[in-house]
N, C-alpha and C positions, 0 to 999 in steps of 0.2 A: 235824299239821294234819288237820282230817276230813275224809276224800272220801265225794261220794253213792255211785261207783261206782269199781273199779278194772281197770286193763290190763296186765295181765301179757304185756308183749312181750319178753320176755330172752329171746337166744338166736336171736330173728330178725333178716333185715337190711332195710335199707333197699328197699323201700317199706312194709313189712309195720307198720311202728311208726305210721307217719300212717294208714294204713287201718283199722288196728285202733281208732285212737283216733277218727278221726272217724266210725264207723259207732256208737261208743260214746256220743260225745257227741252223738248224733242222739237217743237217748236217754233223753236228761237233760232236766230243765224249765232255763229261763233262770236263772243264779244259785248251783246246782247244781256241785258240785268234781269234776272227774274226775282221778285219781291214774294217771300214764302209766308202766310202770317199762319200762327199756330197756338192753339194754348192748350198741348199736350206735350208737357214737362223735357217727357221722353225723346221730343224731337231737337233739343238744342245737340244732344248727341249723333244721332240719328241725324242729322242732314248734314252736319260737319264731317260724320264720317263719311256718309252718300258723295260730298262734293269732294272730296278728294281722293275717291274709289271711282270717282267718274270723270278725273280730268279736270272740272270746274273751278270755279275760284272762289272762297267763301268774302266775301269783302267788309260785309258789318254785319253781327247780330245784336240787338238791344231788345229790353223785357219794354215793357210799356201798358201801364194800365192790364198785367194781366194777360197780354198777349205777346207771344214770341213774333219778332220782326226779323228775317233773313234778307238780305239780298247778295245773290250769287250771281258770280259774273260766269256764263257759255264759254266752255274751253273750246 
């Protein structure tokens, strides 16, 4: 999938993955794909709720070698 921008959060914990991601998607025009990557557990919950507490669209998440893969689409 193509992202406009991406968030390398692997390796940090929880709360670092939502702040990293929402200062990111402050960012972006409306429409716009931000790509969230994460390997704290906690965040598969955590940004799914974040994205539709903030308007966003959550479009695919998939695990991979260990790391969480988000891409949200800019409400």
């Amino acid at each position: 999938m193509e992202s406009t921008k991406l968030v390398d959060a692997k390796g940090l914990a929880c709360p670092m993955p939502i702040v990293k991601t929402k200062k990111a998607i402050g960012e972006l025009m409306s429409g716009q794909i931000l790509e969230v990557h994460s390997t704290d557990k906690g965040a598969k919950n955590d940004l799914s709720a974040w994205t539709k507490s903030g308007g966003h669209e959550l479009l695919n998440q998939i695990e991979e070698d260990g790391v969480l893969k988000f891409w949200i689409k800019k409400g």
